[in-house]
N, CA, C and O atoms as a GROMACS GRO file, in nm:
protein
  544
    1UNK      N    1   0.083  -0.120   0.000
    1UNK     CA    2   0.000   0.000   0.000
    1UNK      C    3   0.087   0.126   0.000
    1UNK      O    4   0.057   0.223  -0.069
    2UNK      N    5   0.199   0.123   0.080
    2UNK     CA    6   0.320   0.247   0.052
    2UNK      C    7   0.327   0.235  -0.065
    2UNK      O    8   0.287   0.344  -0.105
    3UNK      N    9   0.359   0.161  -0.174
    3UNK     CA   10   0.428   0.211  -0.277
    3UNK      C   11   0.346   0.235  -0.363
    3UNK      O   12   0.398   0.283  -0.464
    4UNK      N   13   0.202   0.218  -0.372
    4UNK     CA   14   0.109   0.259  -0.418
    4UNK      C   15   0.074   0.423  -0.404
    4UNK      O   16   0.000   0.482  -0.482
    5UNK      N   17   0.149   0.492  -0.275
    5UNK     CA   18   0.086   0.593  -0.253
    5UNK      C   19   0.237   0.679  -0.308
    5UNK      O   20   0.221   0.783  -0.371
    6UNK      N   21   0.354   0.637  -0.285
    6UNK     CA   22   0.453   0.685  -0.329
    6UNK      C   23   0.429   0.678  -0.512
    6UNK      O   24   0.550   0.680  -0.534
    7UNK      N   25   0.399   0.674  -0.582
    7UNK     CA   26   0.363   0.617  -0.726
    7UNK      C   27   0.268   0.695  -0.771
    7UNK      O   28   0.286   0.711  -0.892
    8UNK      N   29   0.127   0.780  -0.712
    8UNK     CA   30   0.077   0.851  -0.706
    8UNK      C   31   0.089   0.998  -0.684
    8UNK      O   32   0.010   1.077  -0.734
    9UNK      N   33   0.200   1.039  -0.600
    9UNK     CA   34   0.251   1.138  -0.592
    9UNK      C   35   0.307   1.245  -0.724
    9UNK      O   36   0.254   1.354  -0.745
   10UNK      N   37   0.413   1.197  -0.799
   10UNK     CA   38   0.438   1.214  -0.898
   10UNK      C   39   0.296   1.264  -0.999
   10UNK      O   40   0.291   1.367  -1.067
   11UNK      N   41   0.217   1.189  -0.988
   11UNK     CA   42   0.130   1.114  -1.083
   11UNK      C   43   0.012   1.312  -1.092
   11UNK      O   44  -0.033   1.385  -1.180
   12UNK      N   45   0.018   1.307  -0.916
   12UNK     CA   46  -0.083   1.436  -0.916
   12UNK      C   47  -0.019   1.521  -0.929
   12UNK      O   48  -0.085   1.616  -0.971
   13UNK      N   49   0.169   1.563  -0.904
   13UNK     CA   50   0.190   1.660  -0.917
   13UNK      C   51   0.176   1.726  -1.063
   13UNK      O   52   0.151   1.844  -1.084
   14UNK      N   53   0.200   1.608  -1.178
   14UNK     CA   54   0.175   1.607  -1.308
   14UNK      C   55   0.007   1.713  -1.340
   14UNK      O   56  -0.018   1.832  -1.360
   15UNK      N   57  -0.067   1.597  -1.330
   15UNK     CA   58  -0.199   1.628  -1.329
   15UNK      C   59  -0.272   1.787  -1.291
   15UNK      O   60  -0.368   1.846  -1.339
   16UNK      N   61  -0.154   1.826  -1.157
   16UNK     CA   62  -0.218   1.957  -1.080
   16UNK      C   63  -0.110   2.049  -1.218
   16UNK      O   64  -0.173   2.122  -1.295
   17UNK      N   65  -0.023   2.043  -1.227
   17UNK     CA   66   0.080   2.136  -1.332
   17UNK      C   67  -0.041   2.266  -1.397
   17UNK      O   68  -0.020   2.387  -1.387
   18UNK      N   69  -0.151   2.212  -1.454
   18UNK     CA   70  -0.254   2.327  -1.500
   18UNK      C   71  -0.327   2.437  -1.407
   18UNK      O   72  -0.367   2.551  -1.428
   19UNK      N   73  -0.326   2.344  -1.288
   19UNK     CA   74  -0.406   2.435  -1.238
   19UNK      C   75  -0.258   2.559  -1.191
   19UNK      O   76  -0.272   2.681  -1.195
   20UNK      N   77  -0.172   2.513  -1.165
   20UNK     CA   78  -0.043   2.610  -1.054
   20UNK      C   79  -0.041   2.715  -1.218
   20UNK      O   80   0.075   2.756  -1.212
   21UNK      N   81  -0.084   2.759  -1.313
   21UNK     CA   82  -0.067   2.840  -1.380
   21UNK      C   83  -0.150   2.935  -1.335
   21UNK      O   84  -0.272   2.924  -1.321
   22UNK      N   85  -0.075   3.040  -1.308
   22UNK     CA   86  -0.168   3.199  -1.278
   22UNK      C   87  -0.236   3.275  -1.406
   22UNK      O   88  -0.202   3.260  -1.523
   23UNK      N   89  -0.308   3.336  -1.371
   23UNK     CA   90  -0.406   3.370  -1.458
   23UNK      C   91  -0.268   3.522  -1.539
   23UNK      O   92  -0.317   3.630  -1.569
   24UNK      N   93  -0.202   3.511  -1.548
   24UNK     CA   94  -0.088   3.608  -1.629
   24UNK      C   95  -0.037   3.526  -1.715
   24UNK      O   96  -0.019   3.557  -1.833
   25UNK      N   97   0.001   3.382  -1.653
   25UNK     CA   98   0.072   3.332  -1.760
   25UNK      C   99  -0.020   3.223  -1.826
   25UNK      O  100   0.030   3.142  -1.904
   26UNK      N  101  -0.142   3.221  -1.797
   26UNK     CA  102  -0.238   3.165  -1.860
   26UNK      C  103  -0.304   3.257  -2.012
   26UNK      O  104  -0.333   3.223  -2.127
   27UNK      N  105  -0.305   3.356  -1.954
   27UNK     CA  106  -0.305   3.511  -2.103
   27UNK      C  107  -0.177   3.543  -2.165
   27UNK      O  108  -0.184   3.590  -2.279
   28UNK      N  109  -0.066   3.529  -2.116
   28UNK     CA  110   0.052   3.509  -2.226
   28UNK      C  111   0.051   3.374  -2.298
   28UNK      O  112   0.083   3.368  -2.417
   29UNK      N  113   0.022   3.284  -2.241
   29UNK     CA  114   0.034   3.173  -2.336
   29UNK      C  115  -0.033   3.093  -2.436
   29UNK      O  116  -0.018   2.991  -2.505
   30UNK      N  117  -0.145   3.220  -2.404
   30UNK     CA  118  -0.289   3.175  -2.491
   30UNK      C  119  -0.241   3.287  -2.606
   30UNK      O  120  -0.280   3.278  -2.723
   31UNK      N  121  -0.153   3.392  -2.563
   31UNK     CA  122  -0.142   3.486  -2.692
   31UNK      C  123   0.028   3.472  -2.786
   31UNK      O  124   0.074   3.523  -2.888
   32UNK      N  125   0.086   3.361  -2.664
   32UNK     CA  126   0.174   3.309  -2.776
   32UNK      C  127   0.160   3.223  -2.837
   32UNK      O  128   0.268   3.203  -2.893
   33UNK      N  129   0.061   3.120  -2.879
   33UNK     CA  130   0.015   3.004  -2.908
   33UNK      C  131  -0.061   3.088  -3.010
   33UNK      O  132  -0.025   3.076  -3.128
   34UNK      N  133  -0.162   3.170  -2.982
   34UNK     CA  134  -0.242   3.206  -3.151
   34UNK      C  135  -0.076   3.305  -3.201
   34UNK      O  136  -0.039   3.294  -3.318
   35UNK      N  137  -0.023   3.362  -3.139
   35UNK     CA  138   0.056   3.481  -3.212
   35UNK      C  139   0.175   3.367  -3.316
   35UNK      O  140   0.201   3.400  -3.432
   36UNK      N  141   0.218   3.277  -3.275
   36UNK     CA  142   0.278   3.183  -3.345
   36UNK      C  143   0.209   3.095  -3.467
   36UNK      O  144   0.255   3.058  -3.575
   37UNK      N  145   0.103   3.080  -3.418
   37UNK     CA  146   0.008   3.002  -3.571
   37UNK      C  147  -0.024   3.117  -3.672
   37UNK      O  148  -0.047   3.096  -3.791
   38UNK      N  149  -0.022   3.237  -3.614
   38UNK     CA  150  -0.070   3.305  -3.667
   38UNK      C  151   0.028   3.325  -3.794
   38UNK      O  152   0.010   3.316  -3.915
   39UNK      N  153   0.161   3.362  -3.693
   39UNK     CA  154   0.289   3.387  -3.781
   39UNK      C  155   0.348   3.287  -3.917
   39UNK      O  156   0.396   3.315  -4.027
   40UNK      N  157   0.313   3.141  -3.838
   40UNK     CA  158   0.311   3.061  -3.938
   40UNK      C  159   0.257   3.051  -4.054
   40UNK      O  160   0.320   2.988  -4.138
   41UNK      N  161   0.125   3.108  -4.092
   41UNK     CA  162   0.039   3.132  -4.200
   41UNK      C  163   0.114   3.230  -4.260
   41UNK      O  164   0.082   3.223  -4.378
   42UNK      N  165   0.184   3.304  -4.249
   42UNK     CA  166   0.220   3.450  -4.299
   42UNK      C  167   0.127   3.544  -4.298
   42UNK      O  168   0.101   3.615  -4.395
   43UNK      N  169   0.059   3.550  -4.163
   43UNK     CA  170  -0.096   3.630  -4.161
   43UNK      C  171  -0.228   3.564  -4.249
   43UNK      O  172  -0.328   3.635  -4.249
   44UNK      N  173  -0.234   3.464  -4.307
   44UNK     CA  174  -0.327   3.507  -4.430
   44UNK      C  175  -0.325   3.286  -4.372
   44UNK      O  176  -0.232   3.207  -4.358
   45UNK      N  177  -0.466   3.273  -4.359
   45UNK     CA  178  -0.439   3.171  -4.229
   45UNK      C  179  -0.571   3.052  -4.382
   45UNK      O  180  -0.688   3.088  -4.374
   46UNK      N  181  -0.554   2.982  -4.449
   46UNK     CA  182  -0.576   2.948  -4.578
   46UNK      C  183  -0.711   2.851  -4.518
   46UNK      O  184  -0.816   2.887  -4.570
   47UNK      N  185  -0.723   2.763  -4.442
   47UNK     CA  186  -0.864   2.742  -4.370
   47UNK      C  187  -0.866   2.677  -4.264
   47UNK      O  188  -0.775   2.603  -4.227
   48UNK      N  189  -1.002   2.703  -4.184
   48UNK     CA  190  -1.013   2.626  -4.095
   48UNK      C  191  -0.938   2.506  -4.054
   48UNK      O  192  -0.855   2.501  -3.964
   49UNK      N  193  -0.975   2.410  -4.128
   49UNK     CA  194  -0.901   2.251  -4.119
   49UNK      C  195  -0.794   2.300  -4.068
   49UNK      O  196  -0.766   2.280  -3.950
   50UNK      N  197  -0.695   2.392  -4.172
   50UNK     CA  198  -0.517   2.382  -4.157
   50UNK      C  199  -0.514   2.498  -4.000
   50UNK      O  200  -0.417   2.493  -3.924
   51UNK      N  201  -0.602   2.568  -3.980
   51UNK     CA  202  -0.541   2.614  -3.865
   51UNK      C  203  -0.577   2.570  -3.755
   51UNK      O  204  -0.500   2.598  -3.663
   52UNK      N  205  -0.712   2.480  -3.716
   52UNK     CA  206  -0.730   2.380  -3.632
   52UNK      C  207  -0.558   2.272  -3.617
   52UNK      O  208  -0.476   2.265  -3.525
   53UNK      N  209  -0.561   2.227  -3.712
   53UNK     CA  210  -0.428   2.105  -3.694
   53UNK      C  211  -0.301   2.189  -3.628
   53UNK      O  212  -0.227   2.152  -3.537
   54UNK      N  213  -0.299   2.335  -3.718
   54UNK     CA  214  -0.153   2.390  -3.623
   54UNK      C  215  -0.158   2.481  -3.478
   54UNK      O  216  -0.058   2.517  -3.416
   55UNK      N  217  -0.322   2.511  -3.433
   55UNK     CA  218  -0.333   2.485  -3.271
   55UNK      C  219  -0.313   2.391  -3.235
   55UNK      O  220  -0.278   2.401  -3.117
   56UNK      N  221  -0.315   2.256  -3.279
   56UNK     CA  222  -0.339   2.141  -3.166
   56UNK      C  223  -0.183   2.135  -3.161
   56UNK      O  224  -0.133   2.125  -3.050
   57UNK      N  225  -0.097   2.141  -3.274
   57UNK     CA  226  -0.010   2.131  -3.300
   57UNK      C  227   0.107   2.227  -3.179
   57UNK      O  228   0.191   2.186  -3.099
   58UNK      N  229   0.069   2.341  -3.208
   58UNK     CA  230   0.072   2.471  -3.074
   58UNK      C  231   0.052   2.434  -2.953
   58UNK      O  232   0.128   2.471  -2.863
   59UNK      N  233  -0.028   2.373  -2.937
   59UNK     CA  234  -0.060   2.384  -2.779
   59UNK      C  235   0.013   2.242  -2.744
   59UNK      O  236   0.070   2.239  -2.635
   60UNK      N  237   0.015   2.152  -2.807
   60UNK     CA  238   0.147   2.061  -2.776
   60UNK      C  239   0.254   2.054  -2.742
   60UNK      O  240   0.310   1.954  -2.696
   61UNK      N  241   0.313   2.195  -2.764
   61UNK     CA  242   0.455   2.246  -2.745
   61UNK      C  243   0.456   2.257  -2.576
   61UNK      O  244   0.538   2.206  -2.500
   62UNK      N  245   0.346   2.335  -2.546
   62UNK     CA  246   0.344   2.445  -2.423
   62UNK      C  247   0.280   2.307  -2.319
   62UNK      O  248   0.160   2.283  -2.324
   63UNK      N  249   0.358   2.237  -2.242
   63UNK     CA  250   0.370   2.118  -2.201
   63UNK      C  251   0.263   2.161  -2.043
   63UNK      O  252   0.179   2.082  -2.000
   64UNK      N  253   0.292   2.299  -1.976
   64UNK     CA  254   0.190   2.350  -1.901
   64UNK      C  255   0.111   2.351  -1.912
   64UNK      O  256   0.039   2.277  -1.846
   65UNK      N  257   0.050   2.454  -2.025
   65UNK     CA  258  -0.117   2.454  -2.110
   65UNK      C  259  -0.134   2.389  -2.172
   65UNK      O  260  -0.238   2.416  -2.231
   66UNK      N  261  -0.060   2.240  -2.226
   66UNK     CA  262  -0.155   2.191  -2.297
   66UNK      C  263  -0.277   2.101  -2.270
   66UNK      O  264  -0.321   2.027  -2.358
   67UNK      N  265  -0.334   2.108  -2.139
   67UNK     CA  266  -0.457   2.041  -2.103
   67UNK      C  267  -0.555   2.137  -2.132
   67UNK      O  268  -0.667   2.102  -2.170
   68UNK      N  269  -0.519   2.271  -2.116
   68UNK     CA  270  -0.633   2.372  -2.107
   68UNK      C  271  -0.587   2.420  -2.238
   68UNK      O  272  -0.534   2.517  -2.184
   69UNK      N  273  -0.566   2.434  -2.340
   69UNK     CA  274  -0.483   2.464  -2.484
   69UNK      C  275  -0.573   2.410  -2.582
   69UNK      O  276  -0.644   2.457  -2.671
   70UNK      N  277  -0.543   2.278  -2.528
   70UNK     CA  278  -0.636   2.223  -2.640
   70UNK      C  279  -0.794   2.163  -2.687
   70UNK      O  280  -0.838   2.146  -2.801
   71UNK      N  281  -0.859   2.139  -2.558
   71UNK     CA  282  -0.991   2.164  -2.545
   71UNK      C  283  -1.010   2.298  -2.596
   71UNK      O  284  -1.071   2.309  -2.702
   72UNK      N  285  -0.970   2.394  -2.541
   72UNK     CA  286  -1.003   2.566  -2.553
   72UNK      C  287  -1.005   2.616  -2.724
   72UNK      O  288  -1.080   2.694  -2.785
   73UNK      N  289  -0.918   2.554  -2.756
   73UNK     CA  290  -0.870   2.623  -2.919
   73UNK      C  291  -0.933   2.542  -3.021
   73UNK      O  292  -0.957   2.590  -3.132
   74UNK      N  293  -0.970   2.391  -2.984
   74UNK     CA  294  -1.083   2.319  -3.031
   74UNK      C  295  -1.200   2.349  -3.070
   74UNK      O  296  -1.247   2.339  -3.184
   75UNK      N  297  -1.276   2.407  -2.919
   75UNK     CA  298  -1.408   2.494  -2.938
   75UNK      C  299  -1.423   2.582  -3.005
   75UNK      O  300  -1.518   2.620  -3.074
   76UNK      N  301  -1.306   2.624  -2.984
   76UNK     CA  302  -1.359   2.803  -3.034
   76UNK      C  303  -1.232   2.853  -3.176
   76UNK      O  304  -1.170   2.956  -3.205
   77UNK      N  305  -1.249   2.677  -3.249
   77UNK     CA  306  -1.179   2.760  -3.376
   77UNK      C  307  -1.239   2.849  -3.470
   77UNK      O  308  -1.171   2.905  -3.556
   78UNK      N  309  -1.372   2.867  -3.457
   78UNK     CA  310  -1.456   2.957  -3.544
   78UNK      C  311  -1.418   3.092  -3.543
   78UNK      O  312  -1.404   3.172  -3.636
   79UNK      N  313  -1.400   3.107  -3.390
   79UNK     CA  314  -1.388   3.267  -3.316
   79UNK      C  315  -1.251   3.304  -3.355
   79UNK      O  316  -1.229   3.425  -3.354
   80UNK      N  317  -1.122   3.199  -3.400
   80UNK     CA  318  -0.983   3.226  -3.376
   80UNK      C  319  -0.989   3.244  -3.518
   80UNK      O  320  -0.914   3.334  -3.557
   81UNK      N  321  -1.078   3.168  -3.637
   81UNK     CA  322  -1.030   3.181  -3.757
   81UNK      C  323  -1.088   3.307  -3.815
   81UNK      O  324  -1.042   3.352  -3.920
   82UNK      N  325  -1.198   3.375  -3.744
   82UNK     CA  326  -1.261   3.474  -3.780
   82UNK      C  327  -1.178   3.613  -3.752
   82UNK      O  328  -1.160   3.702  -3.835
   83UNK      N  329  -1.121   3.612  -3.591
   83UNK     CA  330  -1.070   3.679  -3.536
   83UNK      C  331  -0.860   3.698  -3.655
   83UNK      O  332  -0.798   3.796  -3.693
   84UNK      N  333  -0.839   3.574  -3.663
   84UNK     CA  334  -0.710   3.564  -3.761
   84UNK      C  335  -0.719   3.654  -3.912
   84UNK      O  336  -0.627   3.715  -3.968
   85UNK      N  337  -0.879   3.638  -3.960
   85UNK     CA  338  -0.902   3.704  -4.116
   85UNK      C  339  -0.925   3.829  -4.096
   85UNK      O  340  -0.959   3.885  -4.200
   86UNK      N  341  -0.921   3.901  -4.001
   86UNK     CA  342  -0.931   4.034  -3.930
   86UNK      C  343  -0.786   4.067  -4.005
   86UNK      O  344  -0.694   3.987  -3.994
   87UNK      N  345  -0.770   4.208  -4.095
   87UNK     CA  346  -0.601   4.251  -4.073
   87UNK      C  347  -0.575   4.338  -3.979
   87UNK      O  348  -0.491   4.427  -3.987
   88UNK      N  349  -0.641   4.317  -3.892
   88UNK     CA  350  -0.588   4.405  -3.742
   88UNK      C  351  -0.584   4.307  -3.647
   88UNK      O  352  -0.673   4.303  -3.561
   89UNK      N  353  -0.478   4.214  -3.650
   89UNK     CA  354  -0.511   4.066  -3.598
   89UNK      C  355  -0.408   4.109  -3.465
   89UNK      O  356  -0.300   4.165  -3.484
   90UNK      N  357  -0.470   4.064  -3.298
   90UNK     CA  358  -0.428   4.124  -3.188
   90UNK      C  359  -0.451   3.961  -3.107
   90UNK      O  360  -0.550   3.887  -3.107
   91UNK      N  361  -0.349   3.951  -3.059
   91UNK     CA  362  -0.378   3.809  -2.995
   91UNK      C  363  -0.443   3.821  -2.837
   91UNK      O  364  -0.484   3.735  -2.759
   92UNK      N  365  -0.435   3.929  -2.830
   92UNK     CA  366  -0.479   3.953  -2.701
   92UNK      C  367  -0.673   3.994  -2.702
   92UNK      O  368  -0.755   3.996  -2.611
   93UNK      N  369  -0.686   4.028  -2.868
   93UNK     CA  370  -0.888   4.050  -2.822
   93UNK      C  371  -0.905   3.884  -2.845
   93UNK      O  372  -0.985   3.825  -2.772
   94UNK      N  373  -0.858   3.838  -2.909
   94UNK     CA  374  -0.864   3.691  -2.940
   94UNK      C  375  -0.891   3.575  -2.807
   94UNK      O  376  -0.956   3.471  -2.800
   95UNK      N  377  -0.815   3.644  -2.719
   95UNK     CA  378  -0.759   3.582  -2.576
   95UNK      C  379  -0.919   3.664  -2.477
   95UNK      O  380  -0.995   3.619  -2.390
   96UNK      N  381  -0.913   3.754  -2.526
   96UNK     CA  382  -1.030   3.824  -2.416
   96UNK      C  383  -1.157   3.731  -2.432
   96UNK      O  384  -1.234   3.697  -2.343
   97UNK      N  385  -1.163   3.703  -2.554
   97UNK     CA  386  -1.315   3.644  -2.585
   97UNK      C  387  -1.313   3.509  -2.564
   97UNK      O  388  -1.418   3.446  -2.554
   98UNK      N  389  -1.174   3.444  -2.553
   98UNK     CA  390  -1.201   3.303  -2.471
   98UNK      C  391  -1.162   3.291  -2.329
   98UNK      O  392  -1.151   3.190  -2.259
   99UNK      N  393  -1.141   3.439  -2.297
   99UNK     CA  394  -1.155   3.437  -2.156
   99UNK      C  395  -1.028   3.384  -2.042
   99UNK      O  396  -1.004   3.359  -1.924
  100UNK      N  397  -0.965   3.389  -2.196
  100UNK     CA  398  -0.793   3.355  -2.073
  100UNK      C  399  -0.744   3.481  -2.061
  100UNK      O  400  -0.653   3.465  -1.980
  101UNK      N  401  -0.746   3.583  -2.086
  101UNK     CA  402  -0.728   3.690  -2.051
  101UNK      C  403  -0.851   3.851  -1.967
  101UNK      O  404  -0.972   3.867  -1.984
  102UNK      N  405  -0.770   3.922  -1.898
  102UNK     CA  406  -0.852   4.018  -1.844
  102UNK      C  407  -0.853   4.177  -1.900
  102UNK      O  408  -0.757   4.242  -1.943
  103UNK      N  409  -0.970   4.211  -1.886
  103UNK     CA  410  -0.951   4.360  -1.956
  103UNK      C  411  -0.830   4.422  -1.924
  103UNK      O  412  -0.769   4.499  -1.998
  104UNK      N  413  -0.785   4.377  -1.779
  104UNK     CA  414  -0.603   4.493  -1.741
  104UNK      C  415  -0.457   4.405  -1.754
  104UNK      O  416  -0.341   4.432  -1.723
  105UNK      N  417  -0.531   4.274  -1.821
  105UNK     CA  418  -0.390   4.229  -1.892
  105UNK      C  419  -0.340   4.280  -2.007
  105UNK      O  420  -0.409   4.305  -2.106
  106UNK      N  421  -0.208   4.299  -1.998
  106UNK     CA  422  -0.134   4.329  -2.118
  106UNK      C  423  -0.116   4.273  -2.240
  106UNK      O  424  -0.116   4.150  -2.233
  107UNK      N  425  -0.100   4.315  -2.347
  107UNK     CA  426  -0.086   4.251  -2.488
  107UNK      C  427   0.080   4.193  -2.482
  107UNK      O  428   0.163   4.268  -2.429
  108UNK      N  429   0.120   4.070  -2.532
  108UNK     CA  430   0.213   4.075  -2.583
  108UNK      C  431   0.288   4.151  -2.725
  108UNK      O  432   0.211   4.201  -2.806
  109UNK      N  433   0.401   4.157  -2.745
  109UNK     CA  434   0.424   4.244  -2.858
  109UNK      C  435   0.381   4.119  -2.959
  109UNK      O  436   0.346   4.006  -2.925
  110UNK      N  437   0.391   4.168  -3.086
  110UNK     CA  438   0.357   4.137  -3.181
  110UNK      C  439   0.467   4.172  -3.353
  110UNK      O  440   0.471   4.235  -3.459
  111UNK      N  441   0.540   4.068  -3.258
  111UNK     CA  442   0.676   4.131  -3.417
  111UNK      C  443   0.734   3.941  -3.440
  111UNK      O  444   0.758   3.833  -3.385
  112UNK      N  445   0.724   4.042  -3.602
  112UNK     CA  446   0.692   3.898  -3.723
  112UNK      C  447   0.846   3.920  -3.765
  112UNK      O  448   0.928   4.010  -3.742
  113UNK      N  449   0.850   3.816  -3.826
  113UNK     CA  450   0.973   3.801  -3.881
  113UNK      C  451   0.996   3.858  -4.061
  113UNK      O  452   0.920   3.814  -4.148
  114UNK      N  453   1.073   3.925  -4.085
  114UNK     CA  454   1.044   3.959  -4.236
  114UNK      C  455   1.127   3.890  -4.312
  114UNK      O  456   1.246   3.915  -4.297
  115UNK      N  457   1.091   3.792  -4.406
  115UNK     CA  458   1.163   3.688  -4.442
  115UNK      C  459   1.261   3.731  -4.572
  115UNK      O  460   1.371   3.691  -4.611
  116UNK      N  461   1.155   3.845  -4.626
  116UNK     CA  462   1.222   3.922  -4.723
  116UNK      C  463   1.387   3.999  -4.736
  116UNK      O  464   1.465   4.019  -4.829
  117UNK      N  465   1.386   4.022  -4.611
  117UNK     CA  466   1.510   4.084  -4.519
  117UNK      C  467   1.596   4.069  -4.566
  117UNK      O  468   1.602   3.948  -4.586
  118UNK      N  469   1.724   4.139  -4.621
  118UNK     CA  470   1.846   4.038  -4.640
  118UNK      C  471   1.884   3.996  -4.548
  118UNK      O  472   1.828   4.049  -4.452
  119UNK      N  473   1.991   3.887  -4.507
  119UNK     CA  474   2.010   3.828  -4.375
  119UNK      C  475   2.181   3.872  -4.397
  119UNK      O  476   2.262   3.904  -4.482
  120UNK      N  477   2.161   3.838  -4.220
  120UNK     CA  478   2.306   3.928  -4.229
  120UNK      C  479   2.363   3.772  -4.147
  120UNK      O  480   2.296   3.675  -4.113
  121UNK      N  481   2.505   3.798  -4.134
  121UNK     CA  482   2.554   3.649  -4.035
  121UNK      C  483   2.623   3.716  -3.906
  121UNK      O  484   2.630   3.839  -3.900
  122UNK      N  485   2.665   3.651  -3.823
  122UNK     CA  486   2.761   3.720  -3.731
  122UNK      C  487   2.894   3.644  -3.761
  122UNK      O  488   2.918   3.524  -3.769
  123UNK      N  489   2.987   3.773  -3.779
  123UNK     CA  490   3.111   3.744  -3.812
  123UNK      C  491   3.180   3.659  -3.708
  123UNK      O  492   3.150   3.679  -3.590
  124UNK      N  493   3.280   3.556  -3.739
  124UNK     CA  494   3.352   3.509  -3.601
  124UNK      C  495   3.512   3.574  -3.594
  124UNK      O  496   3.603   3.571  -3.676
  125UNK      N  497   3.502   3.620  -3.486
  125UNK     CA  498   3.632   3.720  -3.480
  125UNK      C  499   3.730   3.656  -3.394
  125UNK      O  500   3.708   3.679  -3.275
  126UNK      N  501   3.800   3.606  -3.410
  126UNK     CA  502   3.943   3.519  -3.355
  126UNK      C  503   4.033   3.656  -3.251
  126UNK      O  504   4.022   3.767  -3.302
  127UNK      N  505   4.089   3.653  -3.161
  127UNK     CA  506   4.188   3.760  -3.102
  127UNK      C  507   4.335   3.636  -3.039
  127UNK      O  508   4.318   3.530  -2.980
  128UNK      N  509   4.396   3.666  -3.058
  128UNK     CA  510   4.500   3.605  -2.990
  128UNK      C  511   4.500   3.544  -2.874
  128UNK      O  512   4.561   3.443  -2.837
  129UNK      N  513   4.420   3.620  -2.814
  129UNK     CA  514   4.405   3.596  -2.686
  129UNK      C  515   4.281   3.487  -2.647
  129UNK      O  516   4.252   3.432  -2.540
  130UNK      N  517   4.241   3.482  -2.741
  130UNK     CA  518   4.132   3.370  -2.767
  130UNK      C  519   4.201   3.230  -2.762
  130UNK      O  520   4.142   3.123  -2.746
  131UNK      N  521   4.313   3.245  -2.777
  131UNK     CA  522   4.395   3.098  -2.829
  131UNK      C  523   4.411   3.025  -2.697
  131UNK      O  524   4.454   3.093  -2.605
  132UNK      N  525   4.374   2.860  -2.664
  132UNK     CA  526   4.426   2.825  -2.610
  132UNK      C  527   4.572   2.750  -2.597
  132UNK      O  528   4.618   2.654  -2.660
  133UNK      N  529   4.620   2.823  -2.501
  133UNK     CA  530   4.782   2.751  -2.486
  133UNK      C  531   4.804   2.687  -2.351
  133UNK      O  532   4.818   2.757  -2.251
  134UNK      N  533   4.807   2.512  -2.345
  134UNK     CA  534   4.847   2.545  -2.240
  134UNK      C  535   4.985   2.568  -2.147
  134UNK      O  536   5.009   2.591  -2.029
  135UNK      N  537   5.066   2.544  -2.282
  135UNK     CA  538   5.212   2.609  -2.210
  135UNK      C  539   5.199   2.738  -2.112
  135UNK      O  540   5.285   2.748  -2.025
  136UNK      N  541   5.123   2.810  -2.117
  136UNK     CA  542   5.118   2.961  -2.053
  136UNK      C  543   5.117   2.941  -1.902
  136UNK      O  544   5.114   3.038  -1.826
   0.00000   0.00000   0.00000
């Protein structure tokens, strides 16, 4: 019967992991989860089906939320795909209307990547002193 109860332990701390999320990082992570699918589409989110599969896909990542992630983004893909074809797309009214967020929570930023960009590299700069010796 001990090791039955030792075996269980583990088992709830797992299980409780959703609830120990505070309602802050329950609204950041509901607005990095659409702000990332979002990004993935290149804004322009092609249908339902495909953005259903890359929430579930999303909320898989986020190993905290994904009990409450993915029921949530399930229901209410109508509201996310409607809210996505918006071009004033804000992950945070998105988040208000499913209620993981509060009117005096903050928005996360919202910066995309421009793929167009030229890309630059970082140079690797050698100094002498960089060298290992271990004669020294």
């Amino acid at each position: 019967m001990h090791w039955l109860f030792i075996g269980l332990v583990p088992l709830a701390v797992l299980i409780s992991a959703t609830s120990m999320l505070s309602l802050q990082e329950k609204c950041e992570l509901c607005q990095m989860a659409l702000r990332t699918v979002f990004s993935h589409f290149g804004a322009k989110v092609p249908s339902r089906r495909k953005l259903l599969h890359q929430l579930k896909h999303e909320c898989r990542r986020h190993f905290n939320y994904r009990r409450r992630c993915l029921p949530l983004m399930k229901q209410n893909c109508d509201v996310i795909f409607h809210g996505m074809a918006n071009n004033s797309f804000r992950p945070i009214e998105v988040c208000l209307i499913l209620k993981e967020c509060k009117e005096h929570d903050s928005s996360i930023s919202v910066e995309f990547v421009d793929f167009y960009k030229e890309a630059t590299a970082f140079p690797l700069v050698g100094f002498t002193d960089d060298i290992y010796n271990p004669f020294d």
